[in-house]
N, C-alpha and C positions, 0 to 999 in steps of 0.2 A: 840369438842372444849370446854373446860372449862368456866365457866360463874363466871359473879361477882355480887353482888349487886347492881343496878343502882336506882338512884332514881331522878327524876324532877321535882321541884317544881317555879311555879311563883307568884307573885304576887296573882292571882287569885285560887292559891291553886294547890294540887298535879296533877300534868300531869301523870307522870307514874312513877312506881313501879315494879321494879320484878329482874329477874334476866337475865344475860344480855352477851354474845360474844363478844363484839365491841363496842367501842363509838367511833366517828369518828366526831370532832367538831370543828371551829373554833376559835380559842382563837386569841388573840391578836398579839400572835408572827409567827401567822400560826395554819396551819391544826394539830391536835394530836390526833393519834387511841389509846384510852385505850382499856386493854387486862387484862385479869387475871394477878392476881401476879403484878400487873405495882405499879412502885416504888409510895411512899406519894406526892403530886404534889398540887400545887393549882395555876389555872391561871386566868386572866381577859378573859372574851368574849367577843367575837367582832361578827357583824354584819354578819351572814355566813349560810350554812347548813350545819346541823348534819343527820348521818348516826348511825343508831339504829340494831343491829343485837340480836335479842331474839327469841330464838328454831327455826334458822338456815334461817329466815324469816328479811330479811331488811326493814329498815319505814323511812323517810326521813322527815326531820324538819325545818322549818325557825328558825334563833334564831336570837336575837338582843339584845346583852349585858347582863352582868350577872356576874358570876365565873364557875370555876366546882371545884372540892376538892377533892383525892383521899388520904384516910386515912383506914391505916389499911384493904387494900383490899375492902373498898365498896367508893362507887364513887357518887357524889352527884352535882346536878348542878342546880343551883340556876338564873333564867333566868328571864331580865326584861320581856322580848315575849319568847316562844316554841311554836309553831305553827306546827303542823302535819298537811302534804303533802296534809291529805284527808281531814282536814277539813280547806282546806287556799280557800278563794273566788278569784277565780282568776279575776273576771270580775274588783269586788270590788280592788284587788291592781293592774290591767290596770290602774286605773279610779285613785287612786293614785299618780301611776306615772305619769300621765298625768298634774295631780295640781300641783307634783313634778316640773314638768317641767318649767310649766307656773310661779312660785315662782320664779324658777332661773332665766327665762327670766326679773320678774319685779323688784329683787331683788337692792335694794338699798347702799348697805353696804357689806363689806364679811363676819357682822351677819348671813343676813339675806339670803348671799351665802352658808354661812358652812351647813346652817339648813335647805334651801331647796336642797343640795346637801345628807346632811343626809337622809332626807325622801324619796329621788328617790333612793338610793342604796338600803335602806330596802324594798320600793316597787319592786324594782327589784330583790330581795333576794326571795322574796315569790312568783313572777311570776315562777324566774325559779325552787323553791322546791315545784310550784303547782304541775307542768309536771311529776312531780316522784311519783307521784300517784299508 
C-alpha cells in the first residue's frame, strides 16, 4: 500500500512523525480515511478516535479538537489532545467520567450542562480507545 507523510502535533509538541497507509479520524462532519494521493482538504476535529496505519501495523488514538490539513500529499493534524491507546490511563478517565457524571447531575444552568456533558463524552472517548491497546 502506498504511504504518505503524516505528521501530529499538539499543544505539548510532536506526537508522531513518519510515514504513514491510513489516517482514519474524526472531524466534525464525520469519520474521514486519508489515503495516498487524497485530494488538498482541511477540516475541524471533533471529539473521536483515530485509526493510525504505519508499516502495515494499526495504533489507535483519543483526539479532542484540533484540525488536520492535507496539502500537496502530506497530511498534518494539529490536536488540542492525541492520546495513544497505550499510554491513555484507563482507571484515571473511569474516575473522569465519574466527576463527568456527578457535574451533570448538580449542574445548574445549560452552561454548566454543555460543559459537564463535554467532559463525559471525552472521558468516554479515552475509555473506549484505552481497550484498543
Amino acid at each position: 500500500m502506498r504511504s504518505f507523510p503524516l505528521e501530529i502535533v499538539t499543544p505539548d509538541g510532536l506526537i508522531l512523525s513518519g510515514e504513514a497507509e491510513s489516517l482514519l479520524i474524526r472531524t466534525a462532519d464525520g469519520d474521514v480515511e486519508i489515503l495516498a494521493g487524497h485530494a488538498d482538504f482541511v477540516a475541524a476535529l471533533s471529539v473521536g478516535r483515530a485509526r493510525i496505519i504505519m508499516s502495515g501495523e494499526s495504533e489507535y488514538a483519543s483526539v479532542q479538537g484540533g484540525f488536520i490539513t492535507v496539502s500537496n500529499g502530506k497530511v498534518k493534524v494539529v490536536a488540542t489532545t492525541f492520546e495513544l491507546a497505550k499510554s491513555i490511563d484507563a482507571d484515571r478517565a473511569r474516575h473522569a467520567a465519574e466527576k463527568a457524571e456527578e457535574l451533570k447531575g448538580r449542574a445548574k444552568n445549560a452552561r454548566e450542562l454543555a460543559l459537564a456533558e463535554a467532559k463525559l463524552k471525552r472521558a468516554l472517548n479515552r475509555i473506549s480507545v484505552s481497550s484498543m491497546k
